[in-house]
C-alpha positions, 0 to 999 in steps of 0.5 A: 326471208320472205318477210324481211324482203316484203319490208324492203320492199315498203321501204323502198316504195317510200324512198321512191314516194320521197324521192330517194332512190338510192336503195342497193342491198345488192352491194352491202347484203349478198353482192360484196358479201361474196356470192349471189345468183349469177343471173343478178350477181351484183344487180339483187333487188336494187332501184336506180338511183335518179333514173326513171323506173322501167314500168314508167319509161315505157308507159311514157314511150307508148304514149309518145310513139303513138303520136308519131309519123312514120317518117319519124319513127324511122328517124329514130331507128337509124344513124346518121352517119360515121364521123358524118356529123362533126366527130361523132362515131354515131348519132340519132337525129331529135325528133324535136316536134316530140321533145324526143332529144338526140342520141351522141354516141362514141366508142368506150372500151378504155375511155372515151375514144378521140377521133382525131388528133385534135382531141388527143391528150383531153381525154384519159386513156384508162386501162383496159377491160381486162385490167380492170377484171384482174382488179376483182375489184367491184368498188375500183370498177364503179369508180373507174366507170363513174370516171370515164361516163363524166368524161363522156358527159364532159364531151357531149356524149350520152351514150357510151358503147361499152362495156364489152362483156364476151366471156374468153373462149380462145386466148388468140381473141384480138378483142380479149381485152375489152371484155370485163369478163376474162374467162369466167361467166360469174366474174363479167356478171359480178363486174357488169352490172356495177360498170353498167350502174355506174356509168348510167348514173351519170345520165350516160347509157351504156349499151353492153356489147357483142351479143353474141357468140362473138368471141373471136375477130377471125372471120368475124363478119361470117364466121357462124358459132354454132353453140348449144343451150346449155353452154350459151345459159351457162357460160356466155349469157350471164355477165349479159343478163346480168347486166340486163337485170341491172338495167342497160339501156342497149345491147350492141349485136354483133358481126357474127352469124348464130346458128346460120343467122346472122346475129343483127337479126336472129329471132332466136337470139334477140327476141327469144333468149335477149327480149324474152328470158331475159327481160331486157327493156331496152333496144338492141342497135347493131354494131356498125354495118352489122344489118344484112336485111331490112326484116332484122327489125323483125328478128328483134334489131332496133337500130341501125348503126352508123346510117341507114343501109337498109332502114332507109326511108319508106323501106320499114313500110314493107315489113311488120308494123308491129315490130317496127312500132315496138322498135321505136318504143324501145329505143324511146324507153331506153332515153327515158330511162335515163331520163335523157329526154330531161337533160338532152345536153348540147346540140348537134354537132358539140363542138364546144363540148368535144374541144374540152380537155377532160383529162384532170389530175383526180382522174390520172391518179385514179387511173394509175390506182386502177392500173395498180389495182389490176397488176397480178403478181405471178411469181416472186422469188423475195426479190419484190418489193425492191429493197435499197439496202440490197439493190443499189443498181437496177437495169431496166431493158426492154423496148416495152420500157421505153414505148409510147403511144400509137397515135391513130384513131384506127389501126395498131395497138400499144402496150397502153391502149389495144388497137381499133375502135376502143383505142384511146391514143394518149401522147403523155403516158408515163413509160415504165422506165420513166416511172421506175427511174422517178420512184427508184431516185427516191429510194437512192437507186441508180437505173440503167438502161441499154442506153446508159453505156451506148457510144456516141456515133456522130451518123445516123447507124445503121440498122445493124450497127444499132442492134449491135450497140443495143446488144452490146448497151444491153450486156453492159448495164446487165453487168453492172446491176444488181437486178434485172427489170426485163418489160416485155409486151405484146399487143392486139387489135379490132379485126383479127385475131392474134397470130401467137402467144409470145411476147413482140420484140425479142423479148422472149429470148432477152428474159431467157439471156439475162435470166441466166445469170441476174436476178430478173423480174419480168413485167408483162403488158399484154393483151391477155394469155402468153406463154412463158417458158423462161418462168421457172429461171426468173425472180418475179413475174407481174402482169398488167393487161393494158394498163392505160397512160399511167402503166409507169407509175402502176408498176413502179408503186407496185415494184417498190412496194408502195402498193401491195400487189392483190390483183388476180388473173382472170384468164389462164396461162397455159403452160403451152399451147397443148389444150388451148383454142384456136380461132376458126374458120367458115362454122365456129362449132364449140364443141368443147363446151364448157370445158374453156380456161380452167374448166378445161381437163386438157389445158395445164396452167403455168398460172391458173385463173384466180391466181395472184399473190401478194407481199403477205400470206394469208391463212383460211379457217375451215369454213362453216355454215351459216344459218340464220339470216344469211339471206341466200339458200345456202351460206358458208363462212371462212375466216382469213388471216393476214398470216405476213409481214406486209399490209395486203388484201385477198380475194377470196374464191368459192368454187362449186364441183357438181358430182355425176352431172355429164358435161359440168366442169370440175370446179365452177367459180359461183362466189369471191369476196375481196377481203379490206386491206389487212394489217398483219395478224389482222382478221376478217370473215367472209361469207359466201351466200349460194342462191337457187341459181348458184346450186343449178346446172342447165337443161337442154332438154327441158330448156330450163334451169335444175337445182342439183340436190346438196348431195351432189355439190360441194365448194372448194375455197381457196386462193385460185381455181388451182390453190384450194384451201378447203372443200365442205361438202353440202351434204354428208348423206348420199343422194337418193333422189335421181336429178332427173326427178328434178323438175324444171319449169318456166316461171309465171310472168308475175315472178319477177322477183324471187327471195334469193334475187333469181332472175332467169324466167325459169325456176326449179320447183 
């Protein structure tokens, strides 16, 4: 291996010398062959295509940070305002003496956020974050963030405020849909770095957002999370270093204190574990009015956002140089990485540029295959996909199925955008019911609605007539159907937290009504986790989490089977509400530690993470280990077969189980593989490659990672965290070697890279 990678290596430096940097072995070698090392999941050995290298940007930052004044380097450590100048959520004035161009920053969690009814409609409303972790999908993630950093660059734009990594911890999080990481630290580290990649290969900067601990909207502004070593490295860092690893430009801080500090600031977290484990190069910006102190530059805080609270001018004279010198280094790394300084595009305020209608029909098709590719099917009785030789009429109700957008730049959410600063308001979704009735006309299906049967009043009713007529329209068109399609939805925001798990509207009782005497499949669209206690009466289940302006047509090729179902949750539903985390209040202790999602003995899943089903079914081979060549540390092969009647791909889950290490989980996702679209009696061979970092558990007490011996690991492979097909322990013999003779010890700096593609800054010898 050794020798192969030192090849690599001469091959890559000549394509460098030749001017094609474009080598990526993560994603045809270990990254999509299904597993790789957390740490750089998708980000193994790769080179930025036509970005400058890190070595480079910052040999060139010191050299022009040392001609500067102070005034100037102030200037560049600070915003100029929210919506000060033009329609800007942030900017950063040039420092044109220096050639050093201007910084236009806008929010980015499901595309490019408009802030004002101007710009409504010329941008795409993409789904969400968690719509697009459902995907499993790195292929779809890469194409949607290629998509939305264009429309940012179509729009003046060059630094994008996303993506949002924070790994779930309570399924109340108000932000829970931003984040491309569900639950799980590996899925966000698989995904992160290929939506990072992407984006900045457009020469649009993404800054990976909130770092850290922020996993709840209660209190956010004072809440302190106090967490421990193990459970930070373990499961809220990786998508973050990952994501480092793959070359962000910024990392947003969050609101939120760490261990009494607050996060803009905290030594601990931004120097220590962010700048100096991690490796990142780039420069840490606050959220917006997130800096409590001009001495956060010394706790590692580049840049103040949205304006200059406490870096104001002459202000950063009174605190150390040193750090405020490094400051401005890093933020002009960062634009000469992306090679911004060469293609700094329009100038303050863009208003050519943002009155672009970047909304094209090649990206309203995308995101409609992005909502498709992320809908996960729960549960099917044989009613889906609809068949017109047995439904002749479908009755669509709900008020999810008929509603639109919230047209605002703050506030209220809807079932195709979550509310706050990630909203995209879009005034021409496709409705569920609209894409429903378009594709059921089709097939020669009637649709009705609680509308269809409604008398004609010639007044306005009032508001308990028009519950009644809806009622009463309602049974009608149940009455008349042959099946029942019940949209129901709930919806969250920036700023606080969800107050239950149920779904808004009534819909609840309205699924449990109808399903007691109609076949009734349920589509959900939220925001992440609800609770479904009418499940075991209904025919189907099929969620989408915010699925963007397209949500109509997703459903409606999902439903009629023009798109075979293949996404999968990348959260859990409870079962009830026995188990699952509540936001808190004042100390945000995370005293369960590892044990969230399905890690957790205490929470039972009425759908667990990882499920989803498809319109086939698929057969797992007993897996084997692969020897030679596999270019990880360990290698384990399984054949999958489309077993069905349909056309469908799987994704494929390993799971590892570390024997008699207190505090680990039962089962840890560490590889998935999606499967290419199969053909029934078709086969495919998924290999799942464990490196050095996949077979360790972290120490406190040594602050360092420990590979745990074979003997204690074995990986379950399967459909989901609950539906295992197979388990193959790593080893047949008993350990006779006790992990605490394991030593742990930090890497020396020239260890960059290892031969597995670990990097953590510490290593097991």
């Amino acid at each position: 291996r050794l020798a192969f990678l030192a090849a690599v290596g001469v091959i890559s430096m000549a394509l460098l010398v030749a001017g094609f940097i474009s080598y990526h072995y993560d994603s045809e070698h270990l990254g999509r062959q299904g597993g790789s090392g957390i740490a750089s999941a998708a980000a193994t050995l790769y080179l930025e295509d036509g970005l400058l290298p890190w070595d480079k940007a910052k040999e060139k930052a010191a050299r022009v940070e040392a001609q500067m004044t102070n005034e100037e380097r102030d200037q560049l450590l600070v915003g100029q305002g929210f919506l000060t100048i033009g329609s800007w959520v942030g900017t950063v004035a040039p420092i044109q003496r220096l050639g050093v161009p201007a910084l236009r920053l806008q929010d980015a969690s499901g595309g490019f956020r408009p802030t004002g009814p101007d710009e409504y409609g010329t941008v795409t409303s993409w789904p969400s974050m968690l719509t697009l972790a459902a995907s499993w999908d790195e292929t779809m993630v890469e194409r949607v963030a290629a998509a939305i950093a264009r429309e940012f660059k179509g729009k003046g734009a060059n630094v994008l405020l996303g993506p949002g990594l924070n790994v779930h911890r309570t399924p109340y999080g108000g932000r829970n849909w931003e984040y491309l990481s569900g639950e799980d630290p590996y899925l966000g580290a698989r995904l992160a770095p290929v939506y990072v990649q992407s984006v900045q290969n457009e020469g649009v900067m993404a800054v990976i957002k909130h770092f850290a601990f922020n996993e709840q909207e209660t209190e956010r502004n004072s809440e302190d999370s106090v967490v421990s070593e193990r459970v930070a490295w373990e499961l809220y860092y990786p998508p973050f270093e990952a994501a480092i690893k793959a070359g962000a430009g910024a990392v947003m801080c969050s609101y939120n204190k760490v261990d009494s500090g607050y996060a803009c600031g905290n030594p601990t977290l931004l120097r220590d574990d962010l700048k100096g484990r991690m490796g990142f190069s780039g420069f840490v910006m606050s959220d917006w009015g997130a800096v409590h102190g001009t001495n956060a530059i010394e706790g590692g805080m580049d840049m103040e956002q949205p304006s200059a609270n406490f870096f104001q001018p002459g202000k950063l004279n009174d605190v150390d140089s040193d750090a405020v010198r490094d400051a401005a280094r890093r933020v002009l790394a960062s634009i000469y990485h992306l090679r911004i300084d060469e293609n700094p595009g329009c100038e303050l305020p863009c208003a050519k540029e943002r009155s672009t209608n970047q909304r094209t029909a090649t990206h309203l098709q995308l995101a409609e295959d992005a909502a498709a590719a992320g809908v996960v099917l729960l549960q099917n009785k044989g009613v889906l996909p609809l068949d017109p030789n047995r439904v002749k009429t479908l009755a669509v109700l709900g008020a999810a199925a008929t509603a639109q957008d919230t047209q605002n730049t703050w506030g209220p959410g809807s079932p195709y955008s979550g509310g706050g600063s990630g909203h995209v308001p879009a005034p021409h979704v496709v409705t569920p019911l609209q894409g429903i009735r378009e594709r059921a006309k089709q097939a020669g299906i009637s649709v009705v609605t609680e509308h269809t049967h409604m008398e004609h009043l010639s007044r306005k009713p009032t508001a308990t007539e028009a519950a009644s007529r809806r009622l009463r329209g309602a049974a009608k068109a149940v009455e008349d159907a042959d099946v029942v399609v019940v949209v129901g939805a709930t919806t969250a925001t920036e700023s606080a937290d969800r107050f239950n798990l149920a779904l808004d509207d009534g819909a609840d009782a309205l699924i449990a009504q109808v399903s007691k005497t109609k076949t009734t499949v349920v589509l959900l669209e939220v925001p992440g986790a609800v609770l479904t206690p009418w499940r075991d009466q209904t025919a189907a289940i099929a969620c989408l989490f915010i699925g963007g302006e397209r949500t109509g047509s997703a459903w409606a090729s999902v439903l009629f089977g023009d798109v075979v179902p293949a996404g999968k949750l990348p959260i859990t539903f409870p079962a009830s509400l026995v188990g699952t985390l509540r936001p808190e209040h004042n100390t945000v202790a995370y005293e369960e530690g590892l044990l969230t999602s399905y890690r957790s003995p205490s929470l039972r899943a009425a759908f667990p993470f990882g499920h989803g089903l498809s319109y086939t079914t698929f057969v797992y081979s007993e897996p084997r280990f692969v020897d030679s060549n596999c270019g990880a540390r360990i290698c384990v092969s399984v054949l999958i077969s489309n077993s069905g009647h349909a056309r469908g791909a799987e994704v494929v889950q390993a799971y590892l189980s570390f024997s008699s290490v207190p505090g680990t989980p039962e089962l840890v996702l560490r590889g998935f593989k999606k499967t290419s679209w199969m053909n029934p009696g078709d086969m495919e061979e998924v290999t799942f490659g464990f490196t050095d970092r996949d077979l360790s558990t972290y120490d406190d007490q040594k602050h360092g990672w420990k590979q745990q011996p074979n003997c204690r690991i074995a990986v379950h492979i399967g459909a989901s965290s609950a539906d295992v097909r197979h388990v193959l322990p790593f080893s047949k013999t008993e350990c006779s070697t006790d992990p605490e003779d394991v030593e742990v010890v930090p890497a020396p700096k020239e260890a960059k890279e290892k031969e597995d593609g670990f990097f953590s800054g510490w290593f097991v010898r």
